[in-house]
N, C-alpha and C positions, 0 to 999 in steps of 0.2 A: 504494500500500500504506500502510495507517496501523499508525502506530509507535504502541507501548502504552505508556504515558506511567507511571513507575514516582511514587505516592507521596512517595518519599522528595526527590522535588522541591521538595516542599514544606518543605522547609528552607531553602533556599534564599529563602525568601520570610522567613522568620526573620530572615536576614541583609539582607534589604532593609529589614526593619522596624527591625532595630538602625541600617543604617547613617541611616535618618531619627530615628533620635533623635541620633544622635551631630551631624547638622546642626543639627538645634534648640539642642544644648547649645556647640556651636562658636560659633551666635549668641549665646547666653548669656553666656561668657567676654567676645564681644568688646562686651558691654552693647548690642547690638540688637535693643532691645524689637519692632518690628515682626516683624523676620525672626524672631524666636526664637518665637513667637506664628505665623507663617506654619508653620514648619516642624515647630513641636508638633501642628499640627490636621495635617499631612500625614502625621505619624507616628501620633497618634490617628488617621484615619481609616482609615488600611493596618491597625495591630492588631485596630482592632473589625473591620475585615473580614475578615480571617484567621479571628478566633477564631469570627466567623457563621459562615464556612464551612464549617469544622468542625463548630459544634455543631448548624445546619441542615443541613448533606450529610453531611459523614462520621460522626459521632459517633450516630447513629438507626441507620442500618445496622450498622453498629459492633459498638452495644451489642447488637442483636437480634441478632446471631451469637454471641452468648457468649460471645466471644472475650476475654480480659481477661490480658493479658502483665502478666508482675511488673512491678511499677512503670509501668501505662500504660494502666489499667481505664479505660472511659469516665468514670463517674464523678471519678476524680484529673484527667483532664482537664478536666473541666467544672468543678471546685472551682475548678482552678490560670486558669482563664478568669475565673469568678468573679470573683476576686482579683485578676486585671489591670483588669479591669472599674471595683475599687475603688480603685485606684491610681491608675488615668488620670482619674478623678473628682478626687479628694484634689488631684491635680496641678495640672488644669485649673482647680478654683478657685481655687487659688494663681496660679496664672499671668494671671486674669480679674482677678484685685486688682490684680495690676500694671501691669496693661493701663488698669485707670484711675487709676492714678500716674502714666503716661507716664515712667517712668522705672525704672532697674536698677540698685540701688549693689550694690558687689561684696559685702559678707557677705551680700545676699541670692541672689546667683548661687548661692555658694556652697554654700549651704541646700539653692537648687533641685537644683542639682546631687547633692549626697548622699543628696536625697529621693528622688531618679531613678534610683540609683543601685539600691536597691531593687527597681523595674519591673523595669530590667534586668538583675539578678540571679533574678527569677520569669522573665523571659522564657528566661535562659539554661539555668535548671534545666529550664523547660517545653521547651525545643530538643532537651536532651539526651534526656527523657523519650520524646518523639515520634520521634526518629532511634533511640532503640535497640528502642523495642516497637511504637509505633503506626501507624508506617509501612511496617514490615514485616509486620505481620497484616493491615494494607487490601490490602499487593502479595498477600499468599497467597489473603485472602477476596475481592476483585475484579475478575473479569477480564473481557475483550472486552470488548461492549457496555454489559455494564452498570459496568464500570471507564471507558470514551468517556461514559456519561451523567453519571458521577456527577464527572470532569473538567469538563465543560462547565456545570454547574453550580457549581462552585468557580471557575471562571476567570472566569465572570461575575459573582458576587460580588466578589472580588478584583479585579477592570475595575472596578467601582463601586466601588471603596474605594482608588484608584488602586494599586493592585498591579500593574504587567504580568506577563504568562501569565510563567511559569517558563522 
């Protein structure tokens, strides 16, 4: 018998995305240029892959159902992607300079850190936004088979962005 895999899983993926940044900024603290460069691209690649999955799987059916919860229109999702989009840019070249400094003195951790602070402040507000609307109209708007399709296609995006399945 297959079990129907409720959306709201996907928060959980949230938290795996927070807890990779909290690793890259733990390298940062302890002045680990490598690891802290390792563990940023592993947290960028988990976010961009999140937010594809959504804006390639979920967010087209989504928005074609007209479904649009206060605070959780497709649209506000895609802006609030946008704008991750442009943070982990801003970040990443910051962090590519430092990478050919070969080195971390602390008021620049520091920096990093409060600039990061921001990401995940949008990450946290976008969490709350998708746990209170957008993951309860995908549980109402998709079920059976085409809720199994549209899974399997997130979980392989998320596989490629190293996310494991929920």
């Amino acid at each position: 018998m297959t079990t129907t895999r409720s959306f709201a899983e996907l928060g959980q993926q949230h938290e795996t995305i927070l807890e990779f940044l909290a690793c890259h900024q733990e390298a940062l603290v302890e002045q680990d240029l490598p690891r802290a460069l390792e563990t940023w691209q592993r947290f960028r690649r988990a976010l961009l892959a999140h937010a594809k999955a959504e804006d390639e799987v979920l967010l087209p059916p989504f928005e074609a159902s007209g479904e649009a919860p206060l605070g959780a229109s497709a649209e506000l999702i895609y802006t609030e992607h946008r704008k991750m989009r442009r943070l982990l840019e801003r970040t990443g070249r910051r962090l590519e300079g430092l990478s050919r400094h070969g080195r971390l003195e602390a008021r620049t951790v520091v920096f990093l850190i409060e600039e990061e602070r921001l990401l995940k402040e949008v990450i946290d507000h976008h969490d709350r936004r998708e746990r209170a609307g957008f993951f309860p109209a995908l549980d109402r708007l998709f079920t059976g088979s085409e809720r199994e399709r549209l899974w399997s296609e997130v979980d392989a995006i998320h596989a490629a962005g190293g996310l494991a399945e929920a």
